[in-house]
C-alpha positions as CSV (number, residue, x, y, z in Angstrom):
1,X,14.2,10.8,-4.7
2,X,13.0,14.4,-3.4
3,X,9.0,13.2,-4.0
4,X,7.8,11.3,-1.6
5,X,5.4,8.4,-3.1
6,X,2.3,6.8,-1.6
7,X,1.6,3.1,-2.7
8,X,-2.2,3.9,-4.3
9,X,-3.1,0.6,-3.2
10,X,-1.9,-0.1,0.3
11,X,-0.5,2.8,1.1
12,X,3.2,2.3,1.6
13,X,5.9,5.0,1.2
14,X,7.5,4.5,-2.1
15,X,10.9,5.2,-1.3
16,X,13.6,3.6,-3.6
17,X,12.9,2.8,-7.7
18,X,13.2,-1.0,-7.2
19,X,10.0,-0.6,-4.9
20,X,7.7,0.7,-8.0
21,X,5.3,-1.3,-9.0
22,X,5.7,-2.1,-13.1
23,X,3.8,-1.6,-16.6
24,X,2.8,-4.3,-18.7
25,X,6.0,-2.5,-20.9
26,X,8.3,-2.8,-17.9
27,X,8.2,0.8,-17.1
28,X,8.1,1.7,-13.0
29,X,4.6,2.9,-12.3
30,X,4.7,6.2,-9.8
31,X,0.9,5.0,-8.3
32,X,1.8,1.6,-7.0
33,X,4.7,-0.6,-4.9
34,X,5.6,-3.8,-6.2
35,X,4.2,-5.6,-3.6
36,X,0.5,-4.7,-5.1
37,X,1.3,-4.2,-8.7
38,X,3.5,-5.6,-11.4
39,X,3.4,-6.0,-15.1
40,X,0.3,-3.6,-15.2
41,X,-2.0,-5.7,-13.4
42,X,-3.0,-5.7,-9.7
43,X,-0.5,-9.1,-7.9
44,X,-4.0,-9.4,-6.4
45,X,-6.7,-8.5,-8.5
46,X,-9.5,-10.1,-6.2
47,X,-8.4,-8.6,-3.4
48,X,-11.0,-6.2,-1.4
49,X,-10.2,-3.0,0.4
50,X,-11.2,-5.0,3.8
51,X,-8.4,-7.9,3.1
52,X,-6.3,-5.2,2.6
53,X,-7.2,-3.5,5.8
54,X,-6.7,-7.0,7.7
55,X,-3.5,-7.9,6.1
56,X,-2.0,-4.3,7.6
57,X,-3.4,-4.4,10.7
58,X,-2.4,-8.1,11.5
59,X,1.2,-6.4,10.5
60,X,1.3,-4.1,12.5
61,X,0.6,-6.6,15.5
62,X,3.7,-8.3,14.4
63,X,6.1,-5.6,13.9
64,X,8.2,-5.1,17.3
65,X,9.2,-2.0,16.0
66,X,6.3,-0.2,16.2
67,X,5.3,1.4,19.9
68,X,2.3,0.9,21.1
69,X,0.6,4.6,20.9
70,X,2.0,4.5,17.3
71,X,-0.2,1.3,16.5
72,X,-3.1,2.2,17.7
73,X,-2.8,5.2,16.2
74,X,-1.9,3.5,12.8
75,X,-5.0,1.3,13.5
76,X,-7.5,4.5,13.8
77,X,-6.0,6.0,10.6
78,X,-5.5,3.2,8.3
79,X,-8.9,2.6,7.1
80,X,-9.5,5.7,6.6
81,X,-6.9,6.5,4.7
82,X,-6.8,3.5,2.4
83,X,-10.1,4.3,1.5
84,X,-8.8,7.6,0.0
85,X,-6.3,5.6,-2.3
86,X,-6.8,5.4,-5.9
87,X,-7.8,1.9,-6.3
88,X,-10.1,2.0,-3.9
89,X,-12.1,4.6,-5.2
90,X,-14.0,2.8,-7.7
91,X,-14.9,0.0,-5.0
């Protein structure tokens, strides 16, 4: 995939087809992963841009793989950044 693909909802790279989101007609969506979206409707639909915030965060606590300048750099940005996504605008 030469485009690289931002998860409109939580912000996640979108980097291989089976990690689309779907359509209510089974057709990958290019806006969403399939963590936050599948069969044209949000997994989710109650969820608020602040649970979304806290559910990242409290990853990245648990993700040994992350260094610690890179987290709390991730932890500056996030916010800020998810607030850009598309279903967040609306909110």
């Amino acid at each position: 995939m030469s485009m690289q693909y931002i998860c409109q909802s939580c912000g996640m790279p979108i980097e291989h087809l089976e990690d689309f989101g779907t359509n209510s007609n089974g057709i990958r969506n290019r806006e969403y992963c399939n963590y936050c979206f599948e069969n044209g409707k949000f997994n989710d639909p109650n969820l608020t841009i602040d649970d979304m915030i806290k559910i990242n965060l409290d990853g990245l606590d648990h993700n040994p793989n992350i260094g610690y300048l890179k987290r709390f750099v991730l932890k500056k940005m996030y916010p800020k950044n998810l607030a850009k996504m598309k279903r967040w605008q609306h909110n």
